[in-house]
C-alpha positions, 0 to 999 in steps of 0.5 A: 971054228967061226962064233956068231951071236944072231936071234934064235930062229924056229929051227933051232929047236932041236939043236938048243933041245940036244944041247941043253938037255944036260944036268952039267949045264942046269946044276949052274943055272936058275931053276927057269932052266929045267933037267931035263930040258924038254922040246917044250921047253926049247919052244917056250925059250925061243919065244921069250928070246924073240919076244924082246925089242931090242934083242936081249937073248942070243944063241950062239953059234959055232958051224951053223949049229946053236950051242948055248945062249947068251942074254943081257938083261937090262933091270927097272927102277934104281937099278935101271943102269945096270943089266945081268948077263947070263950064258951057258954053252954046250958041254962038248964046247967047254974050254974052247975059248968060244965064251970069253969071246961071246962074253965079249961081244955081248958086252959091246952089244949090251952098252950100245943097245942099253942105256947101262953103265954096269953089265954084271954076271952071278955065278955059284962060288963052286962054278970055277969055270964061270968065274975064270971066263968072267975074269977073262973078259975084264969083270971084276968080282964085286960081292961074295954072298954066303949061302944066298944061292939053294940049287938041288938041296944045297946051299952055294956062296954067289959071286956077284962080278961087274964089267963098268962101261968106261972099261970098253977098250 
């Protein structure tokens, strides 16, 4: 099983649509991320993702199929050295190793594309998977915030985790 990380393309629509359009994937995301995940939807994401210069998004991709996405996102003003890192990955593809390894790569990519010391990644306290991937590839758990983040009806701590440029091996 061979990962790249490459720009979407136009085609990959309906594979993003068929994989994304899963409640156990938009449960752990921003609301920006709709259940159900509609080919509009698909459409509109391919074009934010090409839309960046330099890249920010990647699909990732596993046999010449997209199965999730992956971003770096540097932010503005004093925040400007750090980027937020997000992902998701198809549900048939959980607890393949597949992302720790496009964890990894976009770090590399993300402190030679920006100009960033920290690349840092949130997750719900209930996402235990995320959180295992994110200690898998060196992050650090930086903050734990009560209560911050309100998904479907409820309330969940955020795990804020960092992963420091000097940490590159």
């Amino acid at each position: 099983m061979q990962l790249i990380l490459r720009p979407y393309e136009h085609n990959d629509l309906d594979n993003l649509v068929k994989h994304a359009n899963n409640f156990n994937i938009s449960k752990y995301l921003t609301d920006k991320f709709p259940f159900p995940y509609q080919k509009k939807d698909g459409e509109a994401f391919i074009q934010l993702a090409l839309s960046h210069h330099p890249l920010q998004i990647k699909a990732i991709v596993v046999n010449n199929e997209v199965i999730g996405s992956i971003g770096v996102h540097q932010l503005a003003d004093i925040y400007s050295k750090s980027a937020e890192m997000g992902y998701w990955i198809a549900e048939d593809f959980w607890g393949k190793g597949i992302i720790p390894q496009a964890v990894k790569e976009m770090l590399k990519y993300g402190f030679e594309t920006f100009d960033v010391e920290r690349i840092f990644a949130r997750t719900a306290h209930t996402n235990l998977a995320s959180q295992r991937v994110l200690k898998k590839a060196g992050f650090i758990l930086e903050a734990e915030l009560k209560g911050t983040i309100f998904k479907n009806g409820e309330y969940f701590d955020e795990l804020i985790f960092g992963f420091r440029k000097n940490q590159l091996g």
